[in-house]
C-alpha positions in Angstrom: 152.6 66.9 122.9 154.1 68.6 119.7 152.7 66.1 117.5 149.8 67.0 119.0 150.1 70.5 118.1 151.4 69.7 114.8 148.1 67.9 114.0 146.1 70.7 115.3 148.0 73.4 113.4 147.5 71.4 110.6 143.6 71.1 110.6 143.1 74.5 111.8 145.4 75.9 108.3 143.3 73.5 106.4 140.0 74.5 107.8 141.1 78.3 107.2 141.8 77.1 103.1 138.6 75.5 103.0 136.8 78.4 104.2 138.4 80.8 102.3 138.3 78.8 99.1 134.2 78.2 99.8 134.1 82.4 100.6 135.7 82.6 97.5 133.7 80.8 95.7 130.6 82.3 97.1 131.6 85.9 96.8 132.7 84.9 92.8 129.8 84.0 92.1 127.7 87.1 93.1 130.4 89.5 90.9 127.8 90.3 88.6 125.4 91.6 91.2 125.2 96.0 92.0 128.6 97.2 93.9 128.2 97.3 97.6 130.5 97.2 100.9 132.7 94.8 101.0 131.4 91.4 102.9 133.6 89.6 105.2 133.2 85.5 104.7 130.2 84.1 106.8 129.6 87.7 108.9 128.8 89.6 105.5 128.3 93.2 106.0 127.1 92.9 109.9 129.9 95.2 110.9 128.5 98.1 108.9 124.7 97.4 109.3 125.4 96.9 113.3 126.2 100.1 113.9 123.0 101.6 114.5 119.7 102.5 113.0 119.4 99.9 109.5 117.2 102.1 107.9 119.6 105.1 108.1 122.6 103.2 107.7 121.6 101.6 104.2 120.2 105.2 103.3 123.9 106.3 103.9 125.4 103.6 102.0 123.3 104.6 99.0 125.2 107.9 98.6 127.9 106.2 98.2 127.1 103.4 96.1 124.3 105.0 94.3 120.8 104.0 93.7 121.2 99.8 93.6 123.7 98.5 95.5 124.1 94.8 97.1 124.8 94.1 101.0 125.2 91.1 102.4 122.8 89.7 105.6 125.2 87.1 106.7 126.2 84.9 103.2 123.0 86.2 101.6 123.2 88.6 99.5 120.4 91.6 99.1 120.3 93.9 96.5 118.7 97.5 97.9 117.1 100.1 95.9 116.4 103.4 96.8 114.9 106.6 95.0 111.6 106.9 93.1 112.8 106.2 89.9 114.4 102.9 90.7 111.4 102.1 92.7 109.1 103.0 90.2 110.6 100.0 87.9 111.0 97.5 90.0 107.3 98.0 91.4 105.3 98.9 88.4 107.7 99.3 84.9 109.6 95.9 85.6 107.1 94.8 88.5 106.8 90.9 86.7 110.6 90.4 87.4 110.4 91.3 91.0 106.6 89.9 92.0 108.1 87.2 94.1 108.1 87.6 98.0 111.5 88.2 99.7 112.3 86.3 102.9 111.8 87.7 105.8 112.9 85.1 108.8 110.9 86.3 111.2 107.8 85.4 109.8 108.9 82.6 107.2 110.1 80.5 110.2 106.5 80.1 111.1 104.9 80.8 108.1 106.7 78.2 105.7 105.7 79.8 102.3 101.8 79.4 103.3 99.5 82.1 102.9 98.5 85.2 100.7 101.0 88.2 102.1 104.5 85.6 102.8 104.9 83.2 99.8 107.2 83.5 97.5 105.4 80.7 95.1 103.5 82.7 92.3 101.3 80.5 91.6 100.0 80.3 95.3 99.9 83.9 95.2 98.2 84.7 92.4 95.2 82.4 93.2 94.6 83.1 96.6 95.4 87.1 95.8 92.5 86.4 93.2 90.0 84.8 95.6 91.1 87.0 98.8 90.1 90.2 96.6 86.8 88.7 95.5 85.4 87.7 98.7 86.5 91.0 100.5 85.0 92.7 97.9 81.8 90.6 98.2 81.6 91.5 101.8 81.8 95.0 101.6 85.6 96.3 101.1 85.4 99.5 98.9 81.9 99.3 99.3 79.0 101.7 101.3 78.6 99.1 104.0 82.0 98.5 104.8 81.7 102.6 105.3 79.0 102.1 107.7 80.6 99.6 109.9 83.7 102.0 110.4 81.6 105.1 111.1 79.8 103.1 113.7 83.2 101.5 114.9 84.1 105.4 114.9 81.2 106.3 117.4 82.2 103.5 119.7 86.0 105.0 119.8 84.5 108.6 120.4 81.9 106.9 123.2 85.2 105.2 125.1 87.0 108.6 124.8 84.1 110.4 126.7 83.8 107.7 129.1 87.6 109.0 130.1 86.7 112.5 131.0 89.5 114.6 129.5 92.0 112.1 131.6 95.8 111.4 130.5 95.5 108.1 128.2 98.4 106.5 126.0 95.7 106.0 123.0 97.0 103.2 121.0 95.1 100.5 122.8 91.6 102.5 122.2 92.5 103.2 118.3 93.3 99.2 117.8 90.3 98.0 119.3 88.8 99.9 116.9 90.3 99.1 113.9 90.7 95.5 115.1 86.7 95.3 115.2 86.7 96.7 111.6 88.6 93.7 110.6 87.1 91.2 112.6 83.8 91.7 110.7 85.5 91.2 107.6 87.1 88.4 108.1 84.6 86.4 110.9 81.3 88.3 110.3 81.3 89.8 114.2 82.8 92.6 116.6 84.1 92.4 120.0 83.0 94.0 123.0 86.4 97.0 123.9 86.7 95.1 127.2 86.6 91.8 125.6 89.6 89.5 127.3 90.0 88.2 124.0 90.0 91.1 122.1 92.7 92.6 124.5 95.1 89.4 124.0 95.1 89.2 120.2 96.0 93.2 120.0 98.7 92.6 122.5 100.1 89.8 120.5 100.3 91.7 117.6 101.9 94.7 118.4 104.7 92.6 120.7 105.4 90.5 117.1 105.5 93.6 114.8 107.8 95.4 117.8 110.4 92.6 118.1 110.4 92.2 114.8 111.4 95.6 114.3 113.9 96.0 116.4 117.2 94.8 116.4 116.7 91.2 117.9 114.6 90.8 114.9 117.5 92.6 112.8 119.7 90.0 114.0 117.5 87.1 113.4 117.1 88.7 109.7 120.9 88.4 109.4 121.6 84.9 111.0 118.3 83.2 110.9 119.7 79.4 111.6 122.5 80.7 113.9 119.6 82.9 115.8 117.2 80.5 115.8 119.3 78.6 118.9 120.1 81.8 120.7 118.2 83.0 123.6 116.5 86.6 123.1 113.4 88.7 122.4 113.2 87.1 118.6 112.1 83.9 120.5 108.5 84.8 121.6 107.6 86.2 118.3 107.2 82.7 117.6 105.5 82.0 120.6 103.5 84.8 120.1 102.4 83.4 116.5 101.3 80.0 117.7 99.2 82.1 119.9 97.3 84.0 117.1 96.9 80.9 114.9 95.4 79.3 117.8 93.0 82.3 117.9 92.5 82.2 113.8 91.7 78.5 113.9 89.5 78.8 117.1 87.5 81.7 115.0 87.3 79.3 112.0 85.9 76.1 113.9 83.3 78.8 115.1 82.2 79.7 111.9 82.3 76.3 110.4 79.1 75.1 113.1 77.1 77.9 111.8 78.5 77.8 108.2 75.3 77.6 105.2 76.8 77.5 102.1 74.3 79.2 100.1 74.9 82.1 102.4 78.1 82.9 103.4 78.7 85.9 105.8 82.7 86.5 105.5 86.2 85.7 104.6 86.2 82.7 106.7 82.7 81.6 105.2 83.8 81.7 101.9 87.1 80.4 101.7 85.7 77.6 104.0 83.5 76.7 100.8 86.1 77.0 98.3 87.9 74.0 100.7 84.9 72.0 100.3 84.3 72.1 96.6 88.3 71.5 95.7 88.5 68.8 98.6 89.6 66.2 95.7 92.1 68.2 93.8 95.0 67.8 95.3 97.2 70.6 93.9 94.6 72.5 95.1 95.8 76.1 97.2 92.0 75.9 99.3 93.1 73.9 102.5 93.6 74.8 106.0 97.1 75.4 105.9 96.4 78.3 103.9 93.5 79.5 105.0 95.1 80.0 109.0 98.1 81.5 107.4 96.3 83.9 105.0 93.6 85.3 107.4 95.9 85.6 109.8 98.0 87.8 107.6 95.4 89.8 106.2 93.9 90.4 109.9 97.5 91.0 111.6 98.1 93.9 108.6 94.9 95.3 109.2 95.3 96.2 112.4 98.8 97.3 112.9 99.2 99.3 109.9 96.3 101.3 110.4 96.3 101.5 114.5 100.0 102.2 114.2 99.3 105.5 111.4 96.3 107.1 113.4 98.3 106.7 116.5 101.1 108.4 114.9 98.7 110.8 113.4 98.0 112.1 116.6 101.1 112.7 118.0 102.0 114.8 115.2 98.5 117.1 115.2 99.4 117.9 118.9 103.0 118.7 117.6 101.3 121.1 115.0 98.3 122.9 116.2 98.5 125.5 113.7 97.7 122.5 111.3 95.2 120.9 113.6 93.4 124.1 114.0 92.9 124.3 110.1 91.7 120.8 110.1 89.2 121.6 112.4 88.2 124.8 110.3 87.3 122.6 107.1 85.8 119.7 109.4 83.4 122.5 110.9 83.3 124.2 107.6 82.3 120.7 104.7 80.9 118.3 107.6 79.5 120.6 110.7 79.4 118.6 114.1 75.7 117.0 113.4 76.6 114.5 110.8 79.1 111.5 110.3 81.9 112.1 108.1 81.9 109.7 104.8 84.1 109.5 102.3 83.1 111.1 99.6 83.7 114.6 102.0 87.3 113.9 101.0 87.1 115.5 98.0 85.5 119.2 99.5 88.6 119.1 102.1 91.7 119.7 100.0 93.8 120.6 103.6 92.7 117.6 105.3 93.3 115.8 102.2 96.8 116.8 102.2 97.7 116.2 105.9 96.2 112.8 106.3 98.5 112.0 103.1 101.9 113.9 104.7 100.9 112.2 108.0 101.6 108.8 106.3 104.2 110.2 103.8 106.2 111.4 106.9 105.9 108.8 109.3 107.0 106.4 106.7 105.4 103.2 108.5 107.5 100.4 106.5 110.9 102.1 106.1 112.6 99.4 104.0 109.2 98.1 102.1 108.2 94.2 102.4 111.5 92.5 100.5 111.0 91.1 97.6 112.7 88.4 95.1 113.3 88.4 91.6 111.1 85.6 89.4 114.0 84.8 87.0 118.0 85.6 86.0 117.2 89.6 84.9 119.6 92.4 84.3 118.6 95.6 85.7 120.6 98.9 85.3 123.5 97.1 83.4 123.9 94.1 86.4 123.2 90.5 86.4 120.8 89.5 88.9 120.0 85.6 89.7 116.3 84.4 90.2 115.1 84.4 93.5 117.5 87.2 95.1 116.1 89.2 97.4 116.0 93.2 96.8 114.8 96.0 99.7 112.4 98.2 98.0 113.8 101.0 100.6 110.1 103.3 100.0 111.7 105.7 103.0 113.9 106.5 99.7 110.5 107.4 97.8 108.9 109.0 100.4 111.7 111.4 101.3 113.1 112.1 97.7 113.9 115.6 96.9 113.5 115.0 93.6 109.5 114.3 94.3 108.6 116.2 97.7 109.7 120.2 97.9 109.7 119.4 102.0 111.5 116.2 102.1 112.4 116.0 105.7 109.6 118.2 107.3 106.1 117.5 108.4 104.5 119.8 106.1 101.3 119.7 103.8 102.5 121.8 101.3 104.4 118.6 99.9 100.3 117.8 98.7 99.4 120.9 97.7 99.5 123.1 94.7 99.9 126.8 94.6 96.0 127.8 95.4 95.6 125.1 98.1 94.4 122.6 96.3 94.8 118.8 96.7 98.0 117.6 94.5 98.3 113.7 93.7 102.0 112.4 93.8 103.3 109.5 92.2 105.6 109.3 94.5 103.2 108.7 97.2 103.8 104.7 97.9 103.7 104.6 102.0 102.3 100.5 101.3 104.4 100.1 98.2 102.8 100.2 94.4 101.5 98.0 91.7 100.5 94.3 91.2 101.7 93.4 94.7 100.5 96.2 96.9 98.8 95.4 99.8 95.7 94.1 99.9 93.9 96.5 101.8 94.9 100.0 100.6 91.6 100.8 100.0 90.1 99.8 103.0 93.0 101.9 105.1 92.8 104.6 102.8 88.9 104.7 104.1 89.5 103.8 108.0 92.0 106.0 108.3 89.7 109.3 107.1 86.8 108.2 109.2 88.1 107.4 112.5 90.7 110.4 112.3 88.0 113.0 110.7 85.5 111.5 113.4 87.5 111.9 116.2 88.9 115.5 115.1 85.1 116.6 114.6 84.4 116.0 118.6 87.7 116.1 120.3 90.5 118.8 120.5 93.8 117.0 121.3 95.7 117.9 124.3 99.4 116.7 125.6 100.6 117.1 128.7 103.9 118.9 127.8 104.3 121.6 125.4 104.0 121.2 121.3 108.3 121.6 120.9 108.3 118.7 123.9 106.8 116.6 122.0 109.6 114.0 120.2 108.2 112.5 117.0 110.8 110.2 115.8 110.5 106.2 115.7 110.8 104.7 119.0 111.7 102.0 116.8 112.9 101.7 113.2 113.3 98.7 110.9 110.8 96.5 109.5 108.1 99.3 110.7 108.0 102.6 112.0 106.5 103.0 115.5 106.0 106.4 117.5 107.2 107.1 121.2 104.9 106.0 124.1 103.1 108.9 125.2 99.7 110.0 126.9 97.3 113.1 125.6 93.5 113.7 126.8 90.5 114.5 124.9 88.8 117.3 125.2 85.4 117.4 123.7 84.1 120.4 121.7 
């Protein structure tokens, strides 16, 4: 029995050495990185970033450690910058040394490097970012049809709001249907009908994987992706939930490819489709199905929730500011009128609008802690040492809230856009989907679906809640990897 012990005592102070020795030696190694909190060996800095909201909590840690500082997610370590002028260079001064894409487990587990938005292999990235901006472009992004299609999408969302009759409605479901048509012609060349089975699933899916991976299962899973990946939870159907969509995506591509001519492709699918065929032989080529599930899937999945998620939000805080809502209205009435669809180009007579719809996504700072990122090689930024392929969090709730950049940092207010006569002021500062080479795809085309289908719905609906304007709570229901509003109901009443 007490050799027994002795033996067990024995491995279990050896075990301890190794493990301290390997800590060590892992810990050693990262001395050159930013100053942070201190890790502990394997559990990293889980006690501090466990204690609440993440956003918030590495916001805090940054007044103490100052603009750059390094965490640890487990025995990974993460270097976090915060503040416009540290995000300013690693997005657009220094952007080449921090192009790569940072991991993210929830989505790398099933993505596995493939696709436009999740790879971290340049090389991939820049050629299918190349081709994915052509063929968008060919099919109407940033162009006067792509207008059309969301001002007719637009009258559909106003036509479904009538149908209610001024009755309580939680309207997020509505708004995605919407904006998931918008990107359904895009990308497959077709629209579905609002009741569509289909239709209903695929938004469903969506907004359960961008919740849980929001929230702190997906937190969790970010910090201990192989210890997580065993463990019961919430973070388990995201992956459900993804075989799901790509079932959806390749379903939608089989479709196309029946009716596919290849002197006259219709979409995203269409064209990328050809590009498969003509580099079928080159075997380094990036044009195979792999890619082309993961990458429309990717580009459809932020084209929904980013902009479904903002006009939702936008909402809520109108009803929580009628005084601004009323003025809206007054330059709707005043540059459009009520007989006319709004178009783009009325952005420019509409300074006030201009500024609200840029403080509505300013304030409700949709992707707190950016999409990570990794650097490309061994750099030294602000007098540290940082290895190639460490992640950093571009914290843009940092940018968006600097005091430095936004006289109301903390307060939904459109002055933080506007100059002293009321006029629309631009703001560097203004990142809400990041900035330079690797900003998201689709800016453009949210930039434009978020003024039509907000200014469309202002110009025939007044917004009502059921509970007074100071009742109404506009903080995150949930804060992390994205920002998402409260549940709540409102009717619309038409003017």
């Amino acid at each position: 029995m007490y050799v027994s012990d002795d033996v067990t005592l024995l491995l279990t102070a050896a075990l301890s050495c190794l493990f301290i020795f390997i800590s060590f030696k892992h810990f050693w190694r990262e001395r050159t990185l930013p100053p942070g909190p201190t890790p502990l060996p394997i559990l990293g800095n889980v006690l501090q970033l466990s204690q609440g909201d993440i956003v918030k909590t590495l916001l805090k840690l940054s007044e103490k450690y100052g603009d750059v500082f390094t965490i640890y997610l487990g025995s990974r370590p993460v270097v976090v910058v915060t503040g416009y002028k540290a995000m300013k260079e690693i997005y657009v001064d220094r952007g080449d040394d921090f192009l790569a894409r940072g991991d993210i487990a929830s989505f790398d587990f099933y993505y596995k490097n493939y696709g436009i938005a999740f790879t971290s292999n340049m090389d991939r990235w820049r050629e299918l970012r190349r081709f994915s901006l052509t063929a968008l472009r060919d099919f109407g992004m940033g162009k006067r049809n792509t207008e059309d299609r969301i001002q007719e999408e637009a009258l559909c969302l106003v036509t479904e709001f009538r149908k209610l009759k001024e009755s309580w409605v939680d309207p997020r479901l509505y708004i995605s249907k919407a904006t998931c048509n918008v990107i359904f012609t895009l990308m497959f060349g077709h629209r579905h009908d609002y009741e569509d089975a289909e239709l209903l699933d695929v938004i469903s899916l969506m907004h359960a994987t961008f919740s849980i991976a929001s929230s702190t299962w997906g937190q969790l899973f970010e910090m201990f992706p192989r210890v997580m990946w065993y463990m019961p939870g919430k973070h388990q159907q995201i992956f459900t939930y993804f075989k799901k969509l790509i079932k959806f995506v390749e379903k939608r591509v089989e479709m196309n490819k029946i009716t596919l001519d290849e002197n006259n492709p219709r979409n995203y699918v269409d064209a990328f489709l050809i590009k498969m065929e003509k580099e079928k032989n080159n075997p380094k080529s990036e044009f195979h199905k792999t890619n082309l599930l993961n990458s429309t899937l990717q580009i459809f999945f932020a084209g929904v929730e980013t902009i479904s998620t903002t006009l939702t939000y936008s909402l809520l805080l109108l009803m929580k500011y009628p005084d601004v809502l009323a003025k809206v209205h007054q330059e709707i009435d005043m540059v459009i009128g009520r007989d006319r669809w709004p178009q783009n180009q009325d952005r420019n007579q509409m300074p006030f609008t201009d500024a609200v719809i840029h403080e509505i996504q300013r304030f409700i700072d949709l992707l707190p802690m950016g999409l990570p990122r990794k650097t490309t090689k061994d750099i030294t930024f602000r007098g540290y040492s940082i290895p190639k392929d460490t992640n950093v969090f571009p914290m843009l709730s940092s940018v968006l809230k600097d005091p430095t950049c936004f006289p109301h940092p903390n307060e939904f207010n459109p002055r933080n856009f506007l100059d002293e006569n009321g006029e629309f002021k631009k703001n560097d500062a203004f990142m809400p989907l990041a900035a330079g080479k690797r900003i998201c795809l689709g800016e453009a085309l949210a930039r434009l679906e978020v003024f039509i289908l907000l200014i469309t719905l202002l110009q025939n609906f007044t917004l009502k809640s059921p509970v007074a304007p100071d009742d109404l709570d506009i903080t995150p229901d949930i804060s992390g990897l994205g920002n998402f509003p409260k549940l709540y109901k409102m009717a619309f009443i038409p003017r």
